[in-house]
C-alpha positions as a Markdown table, in Angstrom:
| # | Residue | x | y | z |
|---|---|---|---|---|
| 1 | Unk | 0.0 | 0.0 | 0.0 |
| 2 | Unk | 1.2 | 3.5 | -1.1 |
| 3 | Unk | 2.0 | 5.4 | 2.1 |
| 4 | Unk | 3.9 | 8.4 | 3.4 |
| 5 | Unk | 6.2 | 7.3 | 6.5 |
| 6 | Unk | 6.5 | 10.6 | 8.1 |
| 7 | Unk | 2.7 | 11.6 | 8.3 |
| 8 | Unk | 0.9 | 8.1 | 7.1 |
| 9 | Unk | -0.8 | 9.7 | 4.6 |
| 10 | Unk | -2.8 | 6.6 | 2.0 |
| 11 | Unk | -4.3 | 6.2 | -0.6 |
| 12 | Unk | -8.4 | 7.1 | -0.1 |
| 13 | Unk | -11.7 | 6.3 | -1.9 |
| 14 | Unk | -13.9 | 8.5 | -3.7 |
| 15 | Unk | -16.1 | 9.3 | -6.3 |
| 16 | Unk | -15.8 | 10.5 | -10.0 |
| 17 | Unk | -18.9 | 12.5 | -11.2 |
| 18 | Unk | -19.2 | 13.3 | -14.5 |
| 19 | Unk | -21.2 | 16.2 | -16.0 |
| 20 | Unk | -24.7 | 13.8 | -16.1 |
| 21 | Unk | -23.8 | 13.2 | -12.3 |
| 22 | Unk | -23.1 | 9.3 | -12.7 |
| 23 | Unk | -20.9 | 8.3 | -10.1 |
| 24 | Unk | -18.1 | 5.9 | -10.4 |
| 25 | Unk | -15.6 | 4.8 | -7.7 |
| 26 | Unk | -12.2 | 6.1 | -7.8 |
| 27 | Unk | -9.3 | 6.3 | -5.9 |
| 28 | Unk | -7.0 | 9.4 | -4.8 |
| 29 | Unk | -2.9 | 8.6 | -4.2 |
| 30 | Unk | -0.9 | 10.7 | -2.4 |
| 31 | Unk | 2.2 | 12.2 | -4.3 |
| 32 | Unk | 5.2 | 10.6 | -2.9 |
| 33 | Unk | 8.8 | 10.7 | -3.3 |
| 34 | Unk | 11.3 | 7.8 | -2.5 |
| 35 | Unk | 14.4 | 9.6 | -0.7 |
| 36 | Unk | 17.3 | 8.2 | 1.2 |
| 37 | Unk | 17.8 | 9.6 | 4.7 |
| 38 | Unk | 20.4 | 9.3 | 6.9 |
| 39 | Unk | 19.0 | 7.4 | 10.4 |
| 40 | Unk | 21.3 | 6.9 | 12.9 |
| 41 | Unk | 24.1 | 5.3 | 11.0 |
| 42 | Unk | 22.5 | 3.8 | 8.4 |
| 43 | Unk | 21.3 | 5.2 | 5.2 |
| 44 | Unk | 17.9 | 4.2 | 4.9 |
| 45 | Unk | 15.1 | 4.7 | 1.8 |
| 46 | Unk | 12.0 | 6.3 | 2.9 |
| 47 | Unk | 8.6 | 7.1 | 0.7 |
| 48 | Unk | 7.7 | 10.7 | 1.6 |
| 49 | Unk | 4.5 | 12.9 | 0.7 |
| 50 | Unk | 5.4 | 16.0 | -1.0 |
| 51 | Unk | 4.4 | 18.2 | 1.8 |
| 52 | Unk | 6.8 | 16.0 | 3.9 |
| 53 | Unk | 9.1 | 16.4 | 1.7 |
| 54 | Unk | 9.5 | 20.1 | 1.3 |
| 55 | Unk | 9.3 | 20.2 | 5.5 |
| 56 | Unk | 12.7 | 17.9 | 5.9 |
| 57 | Unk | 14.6 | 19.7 | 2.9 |
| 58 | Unk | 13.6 | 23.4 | 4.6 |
| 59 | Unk | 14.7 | 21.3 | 8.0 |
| 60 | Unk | 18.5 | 20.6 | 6.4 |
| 61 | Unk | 18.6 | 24.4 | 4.8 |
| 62 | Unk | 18.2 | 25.3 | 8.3 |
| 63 | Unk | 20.8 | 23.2 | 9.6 |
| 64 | Unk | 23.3 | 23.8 | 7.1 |
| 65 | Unk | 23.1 | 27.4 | 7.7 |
| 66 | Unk | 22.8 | 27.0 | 11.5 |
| 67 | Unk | 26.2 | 25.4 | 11.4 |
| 68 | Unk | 27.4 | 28.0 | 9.1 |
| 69 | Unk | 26.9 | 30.8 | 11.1 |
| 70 | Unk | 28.3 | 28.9 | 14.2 |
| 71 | Unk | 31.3 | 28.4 | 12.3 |
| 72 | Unk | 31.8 | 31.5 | 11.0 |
| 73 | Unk | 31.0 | 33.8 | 14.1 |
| 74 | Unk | 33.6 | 32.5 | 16.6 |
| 75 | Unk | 36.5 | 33.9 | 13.8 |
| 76 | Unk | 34.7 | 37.1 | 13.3 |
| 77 | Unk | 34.1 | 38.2 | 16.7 |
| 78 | Unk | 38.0 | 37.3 | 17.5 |
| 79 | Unk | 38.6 | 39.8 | 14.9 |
| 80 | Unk | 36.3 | 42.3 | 15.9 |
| 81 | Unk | 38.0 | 41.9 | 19.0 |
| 82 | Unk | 41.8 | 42.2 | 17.6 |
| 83 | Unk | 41.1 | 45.2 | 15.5 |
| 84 | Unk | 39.5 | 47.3 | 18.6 |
């Protein structure tokens, strides 16, 4: 069965109506994405929703730049420092 492994999101059942109104059954899939993901120490392939998807890439921008700046600001205050 087709399902996200972050938020469970499946596959559900509907209805198709057509312009006359006849109904038929139909079936609405999420959109998912097959990834690998780092967990623990293992590198591990996970099938993500889109919306998932887009919330654990913004997650790693916002890591990356977190150790950025953490790396970065130590050698600029020790400058700051040195030139006053």
């Amino acid at each position: 069965m087709a399902r996200c492994e972050n938020c469970y999101k499946k596959t559900r059942v509907g209805r198709q109506v057509s312009h006359s109104g006849h109904k038929t059954p139909r079936l609405f899939k999420p959109n998912l994405h097959a990834i690998w993901v780092v967990r623990g120490s293992r590198k591990v392939r996970i099938k993500l929703c889109t919306k998932c998807l887009r919330k654990v890439r913004k997650e790693q921008e916002e890591l990356k730049k977190k150790l950025e700046v953490k790396l970065t600001k130590p050698a600029g205050n020790q400058t700051e420092i040195a030139a006053k």
